[in-house]
N, C-alpha and C positions, 0 to 999 in steps of 0.2 A: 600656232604651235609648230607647224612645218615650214615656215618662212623662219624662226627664232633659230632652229638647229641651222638651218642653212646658215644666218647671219652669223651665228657662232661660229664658224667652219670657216668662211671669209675671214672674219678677223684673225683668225690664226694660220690662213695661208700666207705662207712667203710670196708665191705669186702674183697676190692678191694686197699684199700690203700697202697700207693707207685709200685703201676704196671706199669712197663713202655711195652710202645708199638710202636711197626716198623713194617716196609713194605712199601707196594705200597699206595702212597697219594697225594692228594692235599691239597692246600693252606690254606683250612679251618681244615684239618685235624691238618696240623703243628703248625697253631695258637694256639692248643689246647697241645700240647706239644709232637706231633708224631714227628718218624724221620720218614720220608720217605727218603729209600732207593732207592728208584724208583718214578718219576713223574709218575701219574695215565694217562697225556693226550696217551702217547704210547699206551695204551688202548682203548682208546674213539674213536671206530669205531661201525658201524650198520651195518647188512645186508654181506651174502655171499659174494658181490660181494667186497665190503669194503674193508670187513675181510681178504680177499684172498692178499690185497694188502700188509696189513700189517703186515701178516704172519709171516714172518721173525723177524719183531721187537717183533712182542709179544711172537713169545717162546723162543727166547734169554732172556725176560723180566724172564718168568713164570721161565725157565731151571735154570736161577741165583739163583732164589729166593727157587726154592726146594733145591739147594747145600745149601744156608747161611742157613736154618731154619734145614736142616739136618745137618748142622757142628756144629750150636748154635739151640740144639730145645726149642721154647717158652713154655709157660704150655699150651698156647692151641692157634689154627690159626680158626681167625674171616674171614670167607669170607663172602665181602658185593658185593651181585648181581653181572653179569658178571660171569653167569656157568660156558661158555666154559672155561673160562681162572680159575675159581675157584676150579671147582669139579677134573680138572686135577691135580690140588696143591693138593687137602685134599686127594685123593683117595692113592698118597702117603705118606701123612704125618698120615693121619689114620692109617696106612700098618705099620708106624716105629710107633707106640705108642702114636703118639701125637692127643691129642682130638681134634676134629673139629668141629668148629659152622658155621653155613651157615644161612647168614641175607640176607632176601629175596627168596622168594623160586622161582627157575624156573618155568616156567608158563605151567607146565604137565599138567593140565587145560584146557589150550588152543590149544595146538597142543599134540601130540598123546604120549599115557602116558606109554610110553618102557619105557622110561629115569628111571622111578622108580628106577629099579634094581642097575643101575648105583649111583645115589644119595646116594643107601641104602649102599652101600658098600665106598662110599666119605664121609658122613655126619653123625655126631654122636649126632647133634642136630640141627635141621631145624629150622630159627624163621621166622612166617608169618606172614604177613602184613593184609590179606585180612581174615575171621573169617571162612571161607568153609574151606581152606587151610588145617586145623589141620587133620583133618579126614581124608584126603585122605593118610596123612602120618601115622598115628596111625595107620588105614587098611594094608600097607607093613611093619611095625614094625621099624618107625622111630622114635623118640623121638622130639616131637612135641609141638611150645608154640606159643600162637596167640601174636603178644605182641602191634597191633594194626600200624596205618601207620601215620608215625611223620608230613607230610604234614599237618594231622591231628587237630595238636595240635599249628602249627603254623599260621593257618587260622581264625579267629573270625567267631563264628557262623552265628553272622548278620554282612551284611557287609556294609560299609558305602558308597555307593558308591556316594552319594550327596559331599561327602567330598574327593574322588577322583577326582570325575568330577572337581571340585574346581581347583586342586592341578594343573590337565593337563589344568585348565581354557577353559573348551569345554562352548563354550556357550550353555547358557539357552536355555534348549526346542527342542537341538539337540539332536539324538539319535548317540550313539558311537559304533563304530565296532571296537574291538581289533582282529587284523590278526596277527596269530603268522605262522610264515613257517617252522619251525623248530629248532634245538639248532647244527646243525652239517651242516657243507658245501655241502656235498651232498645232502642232503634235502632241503640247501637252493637251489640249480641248478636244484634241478629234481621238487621240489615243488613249492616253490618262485614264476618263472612266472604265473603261473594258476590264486596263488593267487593276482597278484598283477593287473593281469585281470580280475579278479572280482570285487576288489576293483573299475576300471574303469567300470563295469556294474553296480554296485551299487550305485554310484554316480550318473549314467544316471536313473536308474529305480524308485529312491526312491524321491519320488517328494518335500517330506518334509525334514526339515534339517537336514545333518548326516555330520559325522567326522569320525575320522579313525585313531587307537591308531598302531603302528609297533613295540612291544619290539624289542630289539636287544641284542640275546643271548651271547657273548661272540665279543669283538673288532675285533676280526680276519674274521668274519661276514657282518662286516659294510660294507665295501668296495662294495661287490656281492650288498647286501640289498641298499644301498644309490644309485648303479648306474641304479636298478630297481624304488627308488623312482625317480628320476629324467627322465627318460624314460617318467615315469606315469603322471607326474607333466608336462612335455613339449604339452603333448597331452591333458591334461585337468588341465589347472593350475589354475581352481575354486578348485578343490578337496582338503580341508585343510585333512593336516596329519601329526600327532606324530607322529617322528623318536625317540625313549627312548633308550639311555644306558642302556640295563640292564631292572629291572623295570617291569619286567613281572607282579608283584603281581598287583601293582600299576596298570597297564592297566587291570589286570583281574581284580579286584575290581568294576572300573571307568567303564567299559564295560556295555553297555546293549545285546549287542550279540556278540560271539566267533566263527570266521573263527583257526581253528585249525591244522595243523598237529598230526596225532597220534603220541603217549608216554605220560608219565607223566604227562603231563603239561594237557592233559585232564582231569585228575583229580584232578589238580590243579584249574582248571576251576569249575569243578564240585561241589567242597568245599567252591569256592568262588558264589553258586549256579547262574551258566550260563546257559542261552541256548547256544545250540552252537553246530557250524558242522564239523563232524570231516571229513578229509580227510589226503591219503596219496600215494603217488606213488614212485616206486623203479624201479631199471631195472628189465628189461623184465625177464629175467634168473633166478633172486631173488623171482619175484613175482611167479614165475610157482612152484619152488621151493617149496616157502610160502601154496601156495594154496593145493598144495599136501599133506601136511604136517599138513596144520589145520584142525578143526574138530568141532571148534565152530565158528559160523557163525558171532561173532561180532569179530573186531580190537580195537576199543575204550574201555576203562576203567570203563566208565560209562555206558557203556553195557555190559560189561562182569558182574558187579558189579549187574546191577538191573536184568539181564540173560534175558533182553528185549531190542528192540530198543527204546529206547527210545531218543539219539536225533541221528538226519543221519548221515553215512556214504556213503561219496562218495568218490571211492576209485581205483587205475589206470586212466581207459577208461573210467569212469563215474565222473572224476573227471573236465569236463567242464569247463571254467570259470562264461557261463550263469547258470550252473546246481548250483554251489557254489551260485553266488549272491541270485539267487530266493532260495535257500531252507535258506541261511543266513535273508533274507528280511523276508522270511514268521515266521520267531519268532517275527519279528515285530510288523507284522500283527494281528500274534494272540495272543496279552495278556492273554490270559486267560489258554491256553495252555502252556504259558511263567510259569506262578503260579504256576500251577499244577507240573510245571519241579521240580520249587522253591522246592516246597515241600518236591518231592522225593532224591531230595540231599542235603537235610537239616535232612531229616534217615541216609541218608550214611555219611554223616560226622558223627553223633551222633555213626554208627555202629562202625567207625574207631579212634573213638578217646581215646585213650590211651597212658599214661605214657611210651611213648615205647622204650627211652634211660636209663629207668629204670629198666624195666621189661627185655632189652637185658644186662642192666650188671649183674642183677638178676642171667641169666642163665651160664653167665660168673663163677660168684663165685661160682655157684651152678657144673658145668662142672670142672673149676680147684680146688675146695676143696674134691671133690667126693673121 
């Protein structure tokens, strides 16, 4: 999705005209006229314990792709997010002459900030999503450009959600929970039940009428996710619930409060200005890991963002499925507290919004005309 707007944005630089581009992509990538050399899914893993599985696949991926680019080198390699597999590529592609742009910067930020050294000797232009970002790179003598985060620009400031609610036909007067469990199958197995027993707390605790929105991240998903709604649904088949292909926006839109898994999609939330509870649980081995390693006391986007809690985190052993329902319910409860949320991420979209498949082909022409 943020390699696609880039690719769009080349195609329509004058700078930039007739540049073709390859690598590693997906589906929205090639619509736009990439070859991908490599499907990106061999990639799409989370967390140590993941990672370790699919080892194998991914340095045979990464090992191929440093030969093609050093038998054929480009003017210059875009790497979007996904360090570990990126900063390995550019640290030699930088070494043989070839420039190197890095979209999305590592989140040295958030866990303990060695990696610097590393980056600076990978990355010959950082582009960041988040506006603090530039500075900490300027400070190690990186070549640094805010270019703002595309989420951003494809979200409506005010959001309609009377015209959502419509869409999913929730009736009148009922209040909507969209539960997202995650975009990856281990997050649906390790997270998924909690949340879909809260869901069943929710239904018993909230005396007034509610409904219950479930995107479903990707088809391969369904199966796990359907055989949890039907569990749920055997044991309390009052509880109405949207099963959505797909359709994330659409239920964060239509949502009056967000049961969440951390990543992205929190701040996807945030922009579609939500309350809403983050939570997340990994294996045990991962999290110790994790814990050692961090240094900022939030996980969520929209607390890293405002560098306050501001909405909760319940997270491993506190991630209950009574603890989820009551801290979900109490955004209910408190409208007014719900407003005040309103507000503060109705700043942070405003902070993030920027032309920012412009501004990265900007540095494009600006990198390979130099």
């Amino acid at each position: 999705m943020l390699a696609a707007s880039v690719l769009q944005a080349i195609q329509e630089s004058s700078d930039l005209a007739g540049l073709k581009t390859r690598g590693i992509g997906g589906p929205k990538m090639v619509a736009t006229g990439f070859e991908a050399l490599w499907p990106m899914e061999t990639l799409a893993v989370r967390g140590y314990v993941e990672a370790i599985k699919q080892l194998p696949a991914i340095l045979s991926v990464r090992n191929a792709l440093i030969k093609e680019l050093s038998l054929h080198p480009p003017k210059a390699f875009l790497g979007i997010d996904a360090p570990d597999f990126n900063l390995g590529v550019e640290k030699k592609l930088k070494a043989a002459g070839i420039p190197t742009i890095h979209f999305i910067s590592p989140s040295i930020w958030a866990w303990r900030g060695g990696r610097i050294k590393g980056i600076k000797e990978s990355v010959d232009h950082m582009l960041c999503i988040f506006p603090f970002e530039t500075a900490i790179y300027e400070k190690a003598g990186i070549n640094a450009t805010y270019v703002g985060h595309p989420l951003a620009s494809s979200i409506p400031m005010v959001p309609d959600s009377a015209g959502a609610k419509a869409k999913l036909k929730i009736q009148t007067g009922n209040a909507l929970v969209a539960v997202l469990p995650g975009s990856r199958q281990s997050e649906i197995n390790l997270i998924g039940p909690g949340f879909f027993d809260a869901i069943a707390q929710m239904f018993i605790q909230y005396k007034q009428g509610i409904e219950f929105v479930v995107p479903v991240a990707t088809p391969a998903l369904k199966p796990a996710i359907q055989a949890m709604v039907d569990k749920l649904l055997q044991q309390h088949p009052n509880i109405t619930l949207h099963l959505l292909d797909g359709q994330a926006s659409l239920a964060l839109e239509a949502a009056d409060v967000v049961l969440i898994a951390s990543g992205t999609a929190t701040l996807e939330a945030a922009l579609w200005k939500k309350p809403m509870v983050i939570s997340y649980k990994v294996p045990a081995i991962t999290a110790w890991i994790m814990k050692r390693q961090a240094y900022l006391p939030y996980v969520g986007l929209p607390n890293i963002l405002a560098q306050e809690f501001i909405v909760p985190e319940l997270l491993q052993e506190a991630a209950t499925p009574q603890a989820l329902a009551t801290a979900t319910l109490n955004w209910l409860d408190k409208p007014q507290e719900a407003t005040r949320l309103k507000e503060r991420f109705t700043e942070m979209h405003q902070s993030l919004l920027m032309p920012t498949g412009t501004l990265v082909a900007k540095v494009i022409a600006e990198v390979i005309n130099d």
